[in-house]
Backbone bond lengths (Angstrom), bond angles and torsions (degrees), N, CA, C in turn:
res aa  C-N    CA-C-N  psi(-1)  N-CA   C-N-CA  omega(-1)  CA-C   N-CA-C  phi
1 X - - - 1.453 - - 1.516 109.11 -
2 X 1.358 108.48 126.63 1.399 104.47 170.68 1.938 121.73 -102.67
3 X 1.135 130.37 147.48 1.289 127.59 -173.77 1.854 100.05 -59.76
4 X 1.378 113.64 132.94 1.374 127.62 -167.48 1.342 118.88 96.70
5 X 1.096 140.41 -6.29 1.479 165.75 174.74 1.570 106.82 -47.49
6 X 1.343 113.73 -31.86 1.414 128.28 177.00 1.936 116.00 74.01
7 X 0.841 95.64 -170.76 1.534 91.93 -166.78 1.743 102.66 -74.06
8 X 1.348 124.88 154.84 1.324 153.09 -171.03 1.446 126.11 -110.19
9 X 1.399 146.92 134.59 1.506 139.50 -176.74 1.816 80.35 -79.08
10 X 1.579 82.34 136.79 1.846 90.06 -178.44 1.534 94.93 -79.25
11 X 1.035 106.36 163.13 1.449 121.73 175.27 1.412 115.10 -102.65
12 X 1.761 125.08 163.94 1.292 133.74 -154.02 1.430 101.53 -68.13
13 X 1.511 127.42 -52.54 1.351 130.81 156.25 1.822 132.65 4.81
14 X 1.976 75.04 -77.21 1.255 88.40 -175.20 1.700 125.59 -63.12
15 X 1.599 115.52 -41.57 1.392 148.29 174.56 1.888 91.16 -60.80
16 X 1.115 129.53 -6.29 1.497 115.78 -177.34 1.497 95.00 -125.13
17 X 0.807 132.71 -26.56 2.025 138.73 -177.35 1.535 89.95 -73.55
18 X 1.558 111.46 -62.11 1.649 112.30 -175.94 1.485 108.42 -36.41
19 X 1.336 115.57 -79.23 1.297 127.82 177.29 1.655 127.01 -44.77
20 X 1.674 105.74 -26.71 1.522 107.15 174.03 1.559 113.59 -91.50
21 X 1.306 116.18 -6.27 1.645 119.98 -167.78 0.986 105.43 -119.24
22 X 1.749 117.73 -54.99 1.214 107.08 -144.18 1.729 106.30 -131.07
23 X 1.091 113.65 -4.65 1.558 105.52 165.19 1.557 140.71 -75.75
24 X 1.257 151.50 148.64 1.769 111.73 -139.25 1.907 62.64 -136.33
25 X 1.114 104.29 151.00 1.651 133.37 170.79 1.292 87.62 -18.37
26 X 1.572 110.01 149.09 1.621 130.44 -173.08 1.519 120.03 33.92
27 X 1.232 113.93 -2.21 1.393 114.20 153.64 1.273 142.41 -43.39
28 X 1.866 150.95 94.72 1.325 106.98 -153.44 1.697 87.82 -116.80
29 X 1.348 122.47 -2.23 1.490 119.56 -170.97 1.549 118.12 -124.09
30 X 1.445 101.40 175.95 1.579 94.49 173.72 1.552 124.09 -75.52
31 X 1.777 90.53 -40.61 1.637 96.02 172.70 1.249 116.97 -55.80
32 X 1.313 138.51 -6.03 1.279 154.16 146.71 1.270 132.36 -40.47
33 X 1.391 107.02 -54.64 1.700 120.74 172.76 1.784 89.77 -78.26
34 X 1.385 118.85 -66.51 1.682 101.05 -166.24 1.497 112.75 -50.76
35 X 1.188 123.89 -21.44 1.484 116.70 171.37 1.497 107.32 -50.69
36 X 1.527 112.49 -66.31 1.511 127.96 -163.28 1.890 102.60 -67.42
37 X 0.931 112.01 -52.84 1.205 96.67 -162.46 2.040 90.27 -75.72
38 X 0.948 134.65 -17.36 1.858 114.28 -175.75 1.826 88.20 -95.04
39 X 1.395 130.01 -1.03 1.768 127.28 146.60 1.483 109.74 -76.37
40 X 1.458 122.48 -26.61 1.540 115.35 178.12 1.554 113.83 -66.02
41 X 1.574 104.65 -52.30 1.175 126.63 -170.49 1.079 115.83 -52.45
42 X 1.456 133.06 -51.24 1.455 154.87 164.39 1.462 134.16 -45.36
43 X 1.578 99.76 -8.41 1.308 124.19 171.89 1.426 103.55 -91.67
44 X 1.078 125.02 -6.25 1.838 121.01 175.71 1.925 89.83 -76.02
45 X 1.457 130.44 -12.33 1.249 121.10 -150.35 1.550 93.66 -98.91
46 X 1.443 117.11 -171.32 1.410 114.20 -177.15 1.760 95.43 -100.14
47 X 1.195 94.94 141.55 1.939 107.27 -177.15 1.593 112.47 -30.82
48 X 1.431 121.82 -47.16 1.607 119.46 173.44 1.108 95.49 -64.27
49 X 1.070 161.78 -72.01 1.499 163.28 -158.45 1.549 118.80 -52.57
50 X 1.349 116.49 -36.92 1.409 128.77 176.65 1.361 136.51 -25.87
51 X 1.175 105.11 -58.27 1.604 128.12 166.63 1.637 113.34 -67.89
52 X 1.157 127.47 -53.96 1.384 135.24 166.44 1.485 112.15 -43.74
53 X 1.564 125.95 -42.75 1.400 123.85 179.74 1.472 100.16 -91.94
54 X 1.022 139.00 -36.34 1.851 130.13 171.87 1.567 100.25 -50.95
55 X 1.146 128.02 -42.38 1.169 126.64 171.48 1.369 116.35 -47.61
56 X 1.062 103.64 -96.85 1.525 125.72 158.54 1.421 111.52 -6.58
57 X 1.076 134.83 -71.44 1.415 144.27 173.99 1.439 114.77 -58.53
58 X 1.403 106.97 -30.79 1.913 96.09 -179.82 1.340 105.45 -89.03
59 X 1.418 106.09 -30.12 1.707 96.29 165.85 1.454 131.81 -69.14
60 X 1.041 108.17 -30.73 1.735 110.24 163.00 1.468 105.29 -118.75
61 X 1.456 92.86 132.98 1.428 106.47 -162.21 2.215 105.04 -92.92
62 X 1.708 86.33 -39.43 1.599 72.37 169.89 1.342 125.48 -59.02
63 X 1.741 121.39 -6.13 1.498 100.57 -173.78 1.566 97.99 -84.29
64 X 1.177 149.34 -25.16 1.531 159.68 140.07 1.087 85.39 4.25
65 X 1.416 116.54 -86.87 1.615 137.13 -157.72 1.530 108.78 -55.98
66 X 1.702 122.81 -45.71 1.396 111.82 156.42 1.196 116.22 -64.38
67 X 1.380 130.31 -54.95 1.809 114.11 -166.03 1.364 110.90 -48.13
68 X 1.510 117.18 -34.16 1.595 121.04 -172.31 1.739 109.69 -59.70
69 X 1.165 107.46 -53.21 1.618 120.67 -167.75 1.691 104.90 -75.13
70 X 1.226 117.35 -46.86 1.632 122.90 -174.37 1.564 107.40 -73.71
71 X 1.204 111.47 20.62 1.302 110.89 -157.52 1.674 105.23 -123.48
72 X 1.495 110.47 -44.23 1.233 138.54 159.50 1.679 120.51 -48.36
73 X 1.342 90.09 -41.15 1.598 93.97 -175.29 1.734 107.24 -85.55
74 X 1.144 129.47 -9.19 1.506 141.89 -179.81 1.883 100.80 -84.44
């Protein structure tokens, strides 16, 4: 796969890892977990702010990928 390739039919794998790891009760999708976890994340923010960074974060997914790592190193 090269980067630009565009999106892919997920495979059986993936649809069973999702569901065995990473989906939390009544969950049935992925856009599901990125909701919750860029709502987890957003709780480091001050309560008025909250909603504005869940936003923010589910729409860009690399900041996910920074809050996770910059976060570790603190």
């Amino acid at each position: 796969m090269h980067i630009g390739s565009g999106p892919r039919e997920p495979q059986a794998i993936c649809a069973a890892v999702l569901a065995d790891r990473y989906l939390a009760p009544g969950e049935r999708t992925r856009e599901a977990v990125f909701k919750r976890v860029a709502r987890a994340l957003a709780r480091a923010e001050q309560p008025c702010a909250r909603s504005h960074f869940a936003r923010l974060f589910h729409r860009t997914p690399c900041l996910l990928f920074w809050a996770r790592h910059s976060t570790r190193a603190q």
